[in-house]
Backbone as CSV, one residue per row, in Angstrom:
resi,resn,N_x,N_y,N_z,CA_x,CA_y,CA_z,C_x,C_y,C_z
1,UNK,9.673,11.984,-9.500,8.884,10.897,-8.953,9.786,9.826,-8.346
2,UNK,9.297,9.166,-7.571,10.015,8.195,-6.803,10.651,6.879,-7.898
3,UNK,9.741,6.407,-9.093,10.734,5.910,-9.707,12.073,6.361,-10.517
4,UNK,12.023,7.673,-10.157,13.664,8.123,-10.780,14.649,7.788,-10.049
5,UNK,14.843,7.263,-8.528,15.479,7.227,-8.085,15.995,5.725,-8.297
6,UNK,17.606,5.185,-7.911,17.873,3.891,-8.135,17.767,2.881,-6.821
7,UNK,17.268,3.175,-6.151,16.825,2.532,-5.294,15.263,1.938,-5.372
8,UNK,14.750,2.838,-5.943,13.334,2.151,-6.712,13.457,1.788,-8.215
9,UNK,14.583,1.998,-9.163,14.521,1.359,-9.939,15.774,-0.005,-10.309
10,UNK,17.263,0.340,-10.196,17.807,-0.696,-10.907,18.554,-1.688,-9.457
11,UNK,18.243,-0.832,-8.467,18.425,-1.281,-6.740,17.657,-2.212,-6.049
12,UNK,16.302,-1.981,-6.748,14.693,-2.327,-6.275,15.099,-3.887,-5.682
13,UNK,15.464,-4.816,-6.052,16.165,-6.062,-5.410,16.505,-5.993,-3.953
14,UNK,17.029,-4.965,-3.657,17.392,-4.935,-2.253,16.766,-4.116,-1.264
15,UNK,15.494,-4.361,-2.280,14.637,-3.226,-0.767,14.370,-3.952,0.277
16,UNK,13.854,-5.291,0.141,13.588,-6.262,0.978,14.272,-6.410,2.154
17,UNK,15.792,-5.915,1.839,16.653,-5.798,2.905,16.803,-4.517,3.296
18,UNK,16.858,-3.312,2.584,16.907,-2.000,3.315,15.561,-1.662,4.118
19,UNK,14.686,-1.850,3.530,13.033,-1.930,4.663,12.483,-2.559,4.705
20,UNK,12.791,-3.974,5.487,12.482,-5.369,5.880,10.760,-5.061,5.911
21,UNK,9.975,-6.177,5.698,8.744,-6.311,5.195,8.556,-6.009,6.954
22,UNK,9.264,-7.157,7.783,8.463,-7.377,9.164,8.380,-5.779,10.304
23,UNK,8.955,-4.620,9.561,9.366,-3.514,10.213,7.898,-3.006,10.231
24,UNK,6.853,-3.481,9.347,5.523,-2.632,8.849,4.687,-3.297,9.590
25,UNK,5.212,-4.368,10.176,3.746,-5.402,10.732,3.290,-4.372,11.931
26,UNK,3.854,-3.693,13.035,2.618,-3.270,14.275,1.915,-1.980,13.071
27,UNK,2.078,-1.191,12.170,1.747,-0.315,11.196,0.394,-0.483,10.920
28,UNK,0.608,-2.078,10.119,-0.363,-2.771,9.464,-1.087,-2.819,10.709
29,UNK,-1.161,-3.640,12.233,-2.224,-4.175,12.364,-2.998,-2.416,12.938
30,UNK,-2.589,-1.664,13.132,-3.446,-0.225,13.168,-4.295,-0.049,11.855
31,UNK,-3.448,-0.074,10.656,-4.224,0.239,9.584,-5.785,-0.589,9.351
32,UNK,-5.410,-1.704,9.838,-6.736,-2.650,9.586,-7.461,-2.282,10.532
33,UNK,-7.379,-1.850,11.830,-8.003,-1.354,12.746,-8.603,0.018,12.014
34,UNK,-7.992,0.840,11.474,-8.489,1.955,10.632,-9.701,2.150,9.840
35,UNK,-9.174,0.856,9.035,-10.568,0.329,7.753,-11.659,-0.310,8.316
36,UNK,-11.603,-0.901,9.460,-12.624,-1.334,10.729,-13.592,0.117,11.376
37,UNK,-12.969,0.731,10.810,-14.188,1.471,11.807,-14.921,2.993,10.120
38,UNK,-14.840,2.490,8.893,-15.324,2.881,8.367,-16.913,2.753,8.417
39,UNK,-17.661,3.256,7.088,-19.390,2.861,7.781,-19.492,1.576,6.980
40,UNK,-18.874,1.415,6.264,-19.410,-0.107,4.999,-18.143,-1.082,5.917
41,UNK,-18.458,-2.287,5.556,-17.338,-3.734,5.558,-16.265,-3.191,4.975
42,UNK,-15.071,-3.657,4.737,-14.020,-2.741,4.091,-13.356,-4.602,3.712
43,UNK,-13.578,-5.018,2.801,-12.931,-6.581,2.263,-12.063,-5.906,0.852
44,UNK,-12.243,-4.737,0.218,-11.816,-4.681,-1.294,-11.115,-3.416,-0.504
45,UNK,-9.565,-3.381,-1.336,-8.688,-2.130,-0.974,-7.349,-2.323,-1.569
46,UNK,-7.603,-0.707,-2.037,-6.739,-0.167,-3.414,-5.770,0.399,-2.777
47,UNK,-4.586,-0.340,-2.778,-2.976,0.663,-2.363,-2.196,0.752,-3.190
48,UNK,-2.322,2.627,-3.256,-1.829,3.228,-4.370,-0.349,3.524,-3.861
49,UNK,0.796,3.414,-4.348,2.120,3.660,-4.248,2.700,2.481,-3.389
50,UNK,2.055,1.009,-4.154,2.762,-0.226,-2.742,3.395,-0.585,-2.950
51,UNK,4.554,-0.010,-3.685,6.141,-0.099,-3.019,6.561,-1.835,-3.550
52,UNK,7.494,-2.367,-2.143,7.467,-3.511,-2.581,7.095,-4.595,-2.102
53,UNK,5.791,-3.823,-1.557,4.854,-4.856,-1.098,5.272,-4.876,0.551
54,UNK,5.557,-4.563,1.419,5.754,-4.661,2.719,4.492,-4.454,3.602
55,UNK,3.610,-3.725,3.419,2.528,-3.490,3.739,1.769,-4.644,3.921
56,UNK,1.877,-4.419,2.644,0.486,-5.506,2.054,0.635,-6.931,2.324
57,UNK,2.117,-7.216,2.647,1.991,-8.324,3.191,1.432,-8.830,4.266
58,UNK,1.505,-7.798,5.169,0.676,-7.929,6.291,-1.218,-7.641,6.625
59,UNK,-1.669,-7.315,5.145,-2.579,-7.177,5.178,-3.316,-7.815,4.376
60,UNK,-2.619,-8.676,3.641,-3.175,-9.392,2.640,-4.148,-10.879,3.125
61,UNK,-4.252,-10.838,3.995,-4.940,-12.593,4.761,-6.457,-11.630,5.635
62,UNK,-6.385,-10.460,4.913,-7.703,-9.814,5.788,-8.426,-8.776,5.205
63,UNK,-7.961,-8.338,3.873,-8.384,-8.018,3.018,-7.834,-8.309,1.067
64,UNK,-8.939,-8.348,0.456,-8.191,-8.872,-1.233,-7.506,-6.829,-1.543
65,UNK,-6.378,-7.360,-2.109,-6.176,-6.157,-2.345,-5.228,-5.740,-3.642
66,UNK,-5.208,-4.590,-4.345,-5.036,-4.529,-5.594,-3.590,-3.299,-5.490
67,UNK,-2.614,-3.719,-5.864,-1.404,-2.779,-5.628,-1.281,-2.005,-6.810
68,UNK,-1.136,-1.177,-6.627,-0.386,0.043,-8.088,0.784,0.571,-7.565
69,UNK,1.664,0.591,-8.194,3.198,1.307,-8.267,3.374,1.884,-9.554
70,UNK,3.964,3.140,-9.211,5.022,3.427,-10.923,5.958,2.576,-11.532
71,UNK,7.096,2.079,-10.237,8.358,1.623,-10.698,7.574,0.052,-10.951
72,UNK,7.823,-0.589,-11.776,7.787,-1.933,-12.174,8.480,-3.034,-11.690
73,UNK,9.755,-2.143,-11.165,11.031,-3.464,-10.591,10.002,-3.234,-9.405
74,UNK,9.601,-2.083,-8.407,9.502,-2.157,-7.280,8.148,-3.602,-7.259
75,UNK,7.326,-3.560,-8.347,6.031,-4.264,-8.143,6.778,-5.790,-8.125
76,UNK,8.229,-5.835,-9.349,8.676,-7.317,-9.179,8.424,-7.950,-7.524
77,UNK,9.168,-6.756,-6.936,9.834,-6.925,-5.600,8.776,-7.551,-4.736
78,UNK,7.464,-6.436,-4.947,6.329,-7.161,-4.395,5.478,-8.341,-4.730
79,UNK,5.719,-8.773,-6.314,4.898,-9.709,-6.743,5.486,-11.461,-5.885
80,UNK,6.876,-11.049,-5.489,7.965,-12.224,-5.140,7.024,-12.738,-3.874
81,UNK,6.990,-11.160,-2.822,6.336,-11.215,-1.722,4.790,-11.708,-1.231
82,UNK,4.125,-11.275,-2.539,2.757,-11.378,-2.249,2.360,-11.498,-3.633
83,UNK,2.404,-13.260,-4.324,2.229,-13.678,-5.458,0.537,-13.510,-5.487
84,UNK,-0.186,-13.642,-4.130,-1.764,-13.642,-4.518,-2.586,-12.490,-4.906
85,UNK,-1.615,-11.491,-4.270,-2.688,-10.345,-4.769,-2.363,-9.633,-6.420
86,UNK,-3.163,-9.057,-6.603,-3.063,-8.014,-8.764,-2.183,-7.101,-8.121
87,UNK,-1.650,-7.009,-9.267,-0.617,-6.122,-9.230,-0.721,-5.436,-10.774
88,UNK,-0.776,-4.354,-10.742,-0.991,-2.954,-11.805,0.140,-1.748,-11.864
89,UNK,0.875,-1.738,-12.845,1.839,-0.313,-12.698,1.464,0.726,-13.232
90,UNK,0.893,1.477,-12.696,0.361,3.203,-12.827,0.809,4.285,-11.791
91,UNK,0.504,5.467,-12.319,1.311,6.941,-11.829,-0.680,7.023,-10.526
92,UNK,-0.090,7.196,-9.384,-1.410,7.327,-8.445,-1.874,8.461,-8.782
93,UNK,-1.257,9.700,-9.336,-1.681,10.766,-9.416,-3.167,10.656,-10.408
94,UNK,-2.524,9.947,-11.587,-3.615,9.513,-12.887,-4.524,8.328,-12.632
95,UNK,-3.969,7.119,-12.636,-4.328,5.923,-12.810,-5.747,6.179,-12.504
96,UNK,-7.044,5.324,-13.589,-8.060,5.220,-13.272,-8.426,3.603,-13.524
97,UNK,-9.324,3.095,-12.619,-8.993,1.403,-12.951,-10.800,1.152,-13.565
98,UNK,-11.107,2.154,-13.399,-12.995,1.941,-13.384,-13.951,1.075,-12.831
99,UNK,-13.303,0.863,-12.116,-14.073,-0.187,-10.623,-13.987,0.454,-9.114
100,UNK,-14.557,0.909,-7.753,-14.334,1.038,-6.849,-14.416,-0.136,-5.723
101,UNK,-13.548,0.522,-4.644,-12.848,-0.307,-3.122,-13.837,0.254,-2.481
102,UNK,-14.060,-0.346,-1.373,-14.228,-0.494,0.186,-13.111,0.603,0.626
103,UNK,-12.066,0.678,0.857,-11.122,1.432,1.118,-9.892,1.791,-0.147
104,UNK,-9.100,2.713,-0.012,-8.063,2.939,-0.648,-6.793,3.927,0.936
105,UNK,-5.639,2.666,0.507,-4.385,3.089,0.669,-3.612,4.230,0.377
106,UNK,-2.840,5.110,0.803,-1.894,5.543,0.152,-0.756,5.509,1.146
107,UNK,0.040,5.157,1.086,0.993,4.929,2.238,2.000,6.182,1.926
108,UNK,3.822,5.950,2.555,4.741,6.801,2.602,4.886,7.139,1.141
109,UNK,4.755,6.072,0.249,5.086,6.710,-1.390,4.593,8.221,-1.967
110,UNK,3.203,8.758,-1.160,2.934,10.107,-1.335,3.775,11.124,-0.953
111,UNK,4.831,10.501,-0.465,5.778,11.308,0.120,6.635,12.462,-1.435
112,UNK,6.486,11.654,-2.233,6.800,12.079,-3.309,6.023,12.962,-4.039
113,UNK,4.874,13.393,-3.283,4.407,14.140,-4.331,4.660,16.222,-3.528
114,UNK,5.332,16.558,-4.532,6.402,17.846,-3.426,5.500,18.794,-4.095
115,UNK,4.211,18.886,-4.928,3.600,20.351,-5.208,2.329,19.999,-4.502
116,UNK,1.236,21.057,-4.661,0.080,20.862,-4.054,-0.892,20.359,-5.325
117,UNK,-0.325,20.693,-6.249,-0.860,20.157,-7.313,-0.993,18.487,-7.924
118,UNK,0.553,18.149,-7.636,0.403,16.259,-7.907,-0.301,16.249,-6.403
119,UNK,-0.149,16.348,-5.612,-1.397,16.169,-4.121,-2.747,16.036,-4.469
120,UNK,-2.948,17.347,-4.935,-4.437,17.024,-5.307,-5.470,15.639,-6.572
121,UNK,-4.054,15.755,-7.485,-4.496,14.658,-8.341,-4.512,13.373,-7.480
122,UNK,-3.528,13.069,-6.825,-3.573,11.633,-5.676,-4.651,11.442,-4.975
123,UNK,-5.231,12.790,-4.393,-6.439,12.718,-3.407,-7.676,12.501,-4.093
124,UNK,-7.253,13.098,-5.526,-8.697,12.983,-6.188,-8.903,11.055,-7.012
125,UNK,-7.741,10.867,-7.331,-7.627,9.247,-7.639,-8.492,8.145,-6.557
126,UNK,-7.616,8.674,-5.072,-8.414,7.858,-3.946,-10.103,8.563,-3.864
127,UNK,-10.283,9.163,-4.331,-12.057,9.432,-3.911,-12.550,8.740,-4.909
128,UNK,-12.217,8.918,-6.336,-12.809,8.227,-7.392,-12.929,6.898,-7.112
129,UNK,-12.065,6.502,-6.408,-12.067,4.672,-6.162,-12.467,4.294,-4.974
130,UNK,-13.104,4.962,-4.223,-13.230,4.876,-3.090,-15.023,4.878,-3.415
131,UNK,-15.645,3.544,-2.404,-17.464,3.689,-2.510,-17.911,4.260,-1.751
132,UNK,-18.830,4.505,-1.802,-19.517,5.266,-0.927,-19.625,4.582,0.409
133,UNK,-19.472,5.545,1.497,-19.072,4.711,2.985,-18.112,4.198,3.418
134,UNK,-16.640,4.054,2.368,-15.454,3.606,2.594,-14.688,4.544,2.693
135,UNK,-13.654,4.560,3.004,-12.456,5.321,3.086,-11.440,5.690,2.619
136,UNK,-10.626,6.222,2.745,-9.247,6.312,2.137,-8.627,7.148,3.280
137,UNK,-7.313,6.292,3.599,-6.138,6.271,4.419,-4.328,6.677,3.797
138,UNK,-4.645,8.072,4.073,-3.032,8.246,3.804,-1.805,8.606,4.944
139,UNK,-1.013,8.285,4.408,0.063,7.896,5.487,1.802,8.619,5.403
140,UNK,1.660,10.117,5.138,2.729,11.155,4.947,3.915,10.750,5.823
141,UNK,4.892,11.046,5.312,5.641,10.664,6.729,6.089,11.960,7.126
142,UNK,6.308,12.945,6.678,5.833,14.799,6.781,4.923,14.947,7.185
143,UNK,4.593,16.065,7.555,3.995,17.371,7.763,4.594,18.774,7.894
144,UNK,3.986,19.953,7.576,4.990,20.576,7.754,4.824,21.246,9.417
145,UNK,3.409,20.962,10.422,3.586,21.540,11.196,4.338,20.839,12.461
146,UNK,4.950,19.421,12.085,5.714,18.712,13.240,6.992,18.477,12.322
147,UNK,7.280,19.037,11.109,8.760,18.323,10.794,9.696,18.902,11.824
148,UNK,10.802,18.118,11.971,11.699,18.446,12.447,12.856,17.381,11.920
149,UNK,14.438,18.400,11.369,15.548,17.654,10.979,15.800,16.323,11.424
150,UNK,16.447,15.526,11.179,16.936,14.615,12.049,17.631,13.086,10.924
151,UNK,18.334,12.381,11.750,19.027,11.646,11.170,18.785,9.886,11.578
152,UNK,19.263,8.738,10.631,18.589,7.883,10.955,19.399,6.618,9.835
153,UNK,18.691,5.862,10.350,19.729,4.335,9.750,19.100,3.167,9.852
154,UNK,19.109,2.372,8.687,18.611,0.671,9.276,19.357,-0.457,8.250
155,UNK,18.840,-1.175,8.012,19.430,-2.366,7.617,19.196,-3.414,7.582
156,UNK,19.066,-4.651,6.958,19.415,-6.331,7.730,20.129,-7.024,6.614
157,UNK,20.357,-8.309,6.564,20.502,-9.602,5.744,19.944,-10.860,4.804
158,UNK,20.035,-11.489,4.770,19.527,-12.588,4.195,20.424,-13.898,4.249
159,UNK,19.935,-14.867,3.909,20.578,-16.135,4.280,21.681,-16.224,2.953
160,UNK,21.637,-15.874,2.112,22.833,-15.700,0.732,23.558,-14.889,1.157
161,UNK,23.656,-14.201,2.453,24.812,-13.508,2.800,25.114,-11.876,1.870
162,UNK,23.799,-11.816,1.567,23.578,-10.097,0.808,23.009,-9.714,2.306
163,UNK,23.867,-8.450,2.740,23.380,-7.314,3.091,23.399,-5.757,2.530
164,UNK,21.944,-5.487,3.048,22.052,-3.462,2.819,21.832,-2.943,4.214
165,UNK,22.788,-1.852,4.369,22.694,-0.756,5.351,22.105,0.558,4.880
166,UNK,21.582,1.349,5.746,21.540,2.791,4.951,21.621,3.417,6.380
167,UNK,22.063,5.129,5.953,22.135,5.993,6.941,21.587,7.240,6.096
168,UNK,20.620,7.974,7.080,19.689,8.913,6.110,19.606,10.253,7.399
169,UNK,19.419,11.344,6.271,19.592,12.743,7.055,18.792,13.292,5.915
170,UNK,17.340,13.828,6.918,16.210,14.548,6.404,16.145,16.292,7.093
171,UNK,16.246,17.134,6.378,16.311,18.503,6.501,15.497,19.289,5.579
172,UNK,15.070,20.422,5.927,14.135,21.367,5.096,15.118,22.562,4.318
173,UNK,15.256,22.366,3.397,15.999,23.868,2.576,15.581,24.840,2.681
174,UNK,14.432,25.221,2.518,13.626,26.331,2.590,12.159,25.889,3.480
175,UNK,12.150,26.423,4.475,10.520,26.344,5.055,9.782,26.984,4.401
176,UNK,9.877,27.601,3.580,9.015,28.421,3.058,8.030,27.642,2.257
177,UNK,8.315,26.499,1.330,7.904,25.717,0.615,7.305,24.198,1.174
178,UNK,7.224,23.693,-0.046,6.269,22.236,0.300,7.032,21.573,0.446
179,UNK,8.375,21.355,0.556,9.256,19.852,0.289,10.475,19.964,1.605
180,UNK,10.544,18.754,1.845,12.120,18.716,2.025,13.311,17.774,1.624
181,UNK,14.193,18.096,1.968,14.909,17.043,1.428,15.906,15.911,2.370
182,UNK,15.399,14.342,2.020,16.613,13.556,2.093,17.815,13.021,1.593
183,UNK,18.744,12.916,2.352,20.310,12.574,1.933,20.178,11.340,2.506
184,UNK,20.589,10.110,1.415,20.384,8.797,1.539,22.128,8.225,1.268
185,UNK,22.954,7.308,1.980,24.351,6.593,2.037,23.161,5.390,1.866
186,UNK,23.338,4.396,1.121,23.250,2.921,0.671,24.454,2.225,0.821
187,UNK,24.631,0.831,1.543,25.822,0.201,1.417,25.116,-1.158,0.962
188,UNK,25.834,-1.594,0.241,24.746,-2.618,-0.719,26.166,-3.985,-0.490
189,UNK,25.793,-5.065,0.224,27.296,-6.056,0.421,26.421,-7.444,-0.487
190,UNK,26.905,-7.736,-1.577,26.666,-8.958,-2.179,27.394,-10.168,-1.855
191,UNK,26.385,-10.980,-1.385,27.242,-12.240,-1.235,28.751,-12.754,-1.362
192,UNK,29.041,-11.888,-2.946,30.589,-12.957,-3.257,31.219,-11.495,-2.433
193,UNK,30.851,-10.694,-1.425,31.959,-9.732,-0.671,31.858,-8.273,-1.486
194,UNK,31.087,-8.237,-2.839,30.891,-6.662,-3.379,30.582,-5.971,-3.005
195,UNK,31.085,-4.716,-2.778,29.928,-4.085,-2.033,29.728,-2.657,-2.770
196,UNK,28.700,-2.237,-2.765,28.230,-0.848,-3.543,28.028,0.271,-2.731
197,UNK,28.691,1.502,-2.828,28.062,2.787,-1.730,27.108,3.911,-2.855
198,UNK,26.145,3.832,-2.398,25.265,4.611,-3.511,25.058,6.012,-2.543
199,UNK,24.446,6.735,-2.919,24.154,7.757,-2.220,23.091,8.806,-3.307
200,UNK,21.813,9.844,-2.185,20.830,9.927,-3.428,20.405,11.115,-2.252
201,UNK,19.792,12.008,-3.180,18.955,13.093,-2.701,17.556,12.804,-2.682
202,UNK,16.814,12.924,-2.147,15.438,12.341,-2.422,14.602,13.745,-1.797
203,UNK,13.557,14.408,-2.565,13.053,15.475,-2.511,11.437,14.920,-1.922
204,UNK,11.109,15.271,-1.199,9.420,14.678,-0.385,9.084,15.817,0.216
205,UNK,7.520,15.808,-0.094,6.726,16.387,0.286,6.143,16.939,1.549
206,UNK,5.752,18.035,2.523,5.974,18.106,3.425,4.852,19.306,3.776
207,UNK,3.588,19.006,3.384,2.423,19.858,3.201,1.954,19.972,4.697
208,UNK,1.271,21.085,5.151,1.013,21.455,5.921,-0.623,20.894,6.109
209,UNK,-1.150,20.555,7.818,-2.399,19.566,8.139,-3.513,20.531,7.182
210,UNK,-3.603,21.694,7.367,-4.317,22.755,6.750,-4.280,22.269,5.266
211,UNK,-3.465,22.709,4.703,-3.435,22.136,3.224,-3.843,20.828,2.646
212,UNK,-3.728,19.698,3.662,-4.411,17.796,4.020,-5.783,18.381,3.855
213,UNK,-6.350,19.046,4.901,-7.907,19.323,4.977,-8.311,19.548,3.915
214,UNK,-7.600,21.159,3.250,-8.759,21.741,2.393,-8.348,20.913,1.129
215,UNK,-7.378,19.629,0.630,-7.734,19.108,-0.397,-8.873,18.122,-0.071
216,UNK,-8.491,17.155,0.645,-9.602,16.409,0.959,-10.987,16.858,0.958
217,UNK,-11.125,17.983,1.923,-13.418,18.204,1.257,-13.118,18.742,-0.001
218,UNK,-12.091,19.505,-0.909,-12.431,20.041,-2.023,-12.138,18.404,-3.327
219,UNK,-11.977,17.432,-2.446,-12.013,16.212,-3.449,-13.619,15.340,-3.102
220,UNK,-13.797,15.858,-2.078,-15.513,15.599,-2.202,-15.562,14.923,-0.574
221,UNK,-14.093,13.865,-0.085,-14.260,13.828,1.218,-14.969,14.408,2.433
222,UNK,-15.450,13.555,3.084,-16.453,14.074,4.410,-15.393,14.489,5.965
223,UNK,-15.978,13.622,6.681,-15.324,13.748,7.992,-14.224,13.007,7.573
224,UNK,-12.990,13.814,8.338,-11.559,13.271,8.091,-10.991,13.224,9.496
225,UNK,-10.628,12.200,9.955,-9.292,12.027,11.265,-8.211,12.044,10.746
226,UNK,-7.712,12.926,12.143,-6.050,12.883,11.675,-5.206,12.253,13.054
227,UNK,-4.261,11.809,13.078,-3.539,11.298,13.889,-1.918,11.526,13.968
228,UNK,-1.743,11.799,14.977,0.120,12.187,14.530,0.785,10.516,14.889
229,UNK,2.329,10.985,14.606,2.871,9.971,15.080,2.637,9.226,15.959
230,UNK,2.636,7.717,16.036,2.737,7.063,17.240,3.256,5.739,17.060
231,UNK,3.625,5.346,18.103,4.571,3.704,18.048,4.113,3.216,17.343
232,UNK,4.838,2.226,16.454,4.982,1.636,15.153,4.242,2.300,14.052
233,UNK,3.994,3.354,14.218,3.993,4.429,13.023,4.697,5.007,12.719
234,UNK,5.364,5.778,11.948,6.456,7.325,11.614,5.547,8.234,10.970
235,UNK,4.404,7.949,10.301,3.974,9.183,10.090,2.794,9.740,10.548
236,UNK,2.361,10.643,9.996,0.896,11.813,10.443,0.041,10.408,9.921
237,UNK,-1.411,9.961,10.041,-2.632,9.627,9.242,-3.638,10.509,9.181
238,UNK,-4.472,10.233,8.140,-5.397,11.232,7.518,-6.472,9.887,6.962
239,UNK,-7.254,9.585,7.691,-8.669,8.719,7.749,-9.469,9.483,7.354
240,UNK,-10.294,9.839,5.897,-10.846,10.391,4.812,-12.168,9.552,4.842
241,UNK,-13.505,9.633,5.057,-14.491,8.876,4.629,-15.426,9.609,3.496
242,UNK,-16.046,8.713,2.588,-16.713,9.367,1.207,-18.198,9.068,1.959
243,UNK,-18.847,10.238,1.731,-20.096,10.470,2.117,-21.170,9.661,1.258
């Protein structure tokens, strides 16, 4: 799971700088455009795997919204960001809150789920919480019928003079299967001049649109859109409405 890794757990401090909040804003204003064209109002919305809050920052002045994460540091990260909204630490696969949204989230954090099996528990979490006429929006950054290798890097600063860099190389081991894998370099520069080189394998999920479909109606989902990449997106969407 994604909190095994130290970048979501004893790193989680410097996500802010390895995936700057403002990188998600053109993302966000699509997503709200998304939850806009469900059949109900969409004001209540459950994002399951929200990270450290980057999203939600940008969505938080237009809908109330309720975050769940596994990692706990990652929710610190977000609570710093976005003190107004609840914040809850649960596994998306399980978590049941016994109340339903207007919509439910699942952003890149599903990226982590590499069987078809934790998949299906995630899909079935967002229907349970999801009302009738609302939606649920997930946001893979896979697929398996457009992956393709490739390599990549970002970064910024802060005014304390901490920066993080990273340089990342995503490849498939086996096509045969659901996953692939990333190779993550972290350069972590602390203020007094420290600097840390971490480096991490990160195993993500990489399910095929076919396999998206038939969990979704077999989780009770109706009509589903899908959308591939497009500017200020990186991944596939999958717009799920509950009948």
């Amino acid at each position: 799971m994604a909190s095994d890794y130290r970048v979501y757990s004893d790193l989680a401090g410097w996500w802010p700088l390895i995936s700057p909040p403002e990188e998600y804003a053109e993302e966000a204003v699509h997503l709200a455009d998304v939850f806009g064209s469900a059949t109900i109002a969409v004001r209540e919305v459950l994002d399951l795997g929200s990270g450290g809050g980057g999203v939600a920052v940008h969505l938080k002045d237009r809908f109330a919204l309720t975050l769940v994460d596994l990692s706990g540091e990652m929710l610190d990260v977000s609570r710093r960001l976005n003190p107004e909204c609840e914040h809850i630490q649960g596994d998306m696969r399980t978590i049941r809150l016994g109340r339903a949204f207007d919509a439910v989230l699942v952003h890149d954090a599903v990226d982590y789920m590499t069987c078809e099996e934790d998949l299906r528990q995630v899909i079935e979490t967002a229907f349970v919480h999801c009302r009738p006429g609302g939606m649920a929006v997930f946001v893979p950054d896979h697929v398996a019928d457009t992956f393709r290798e490739g390599a990549g890097g970002g970064g910024s600063s802060d005014a304390t003079g901490r920066r993080a860099s990273f340089r990342e190389h995503i490849w498939d081991p086996n096509p045969a299967d659901d996953w692939v894998q990333a190779e993550y370099e972290f350069v972590l520069r602390s203020a007094d001049a420290t600097v840390q080189v971490v480096r991490e394998k990160h195993r993500l999920g990489a399910f095929s649109c076919a396999t998206w479909l038939r969990l979704l109606a077999g989780a009770g989902f109706g009509t589903v859109t899908t959308e591939g990449p497009r500017t200020g997106m990186r991944g596939t969407l999958f717009a799920a409405r509950r009948p």
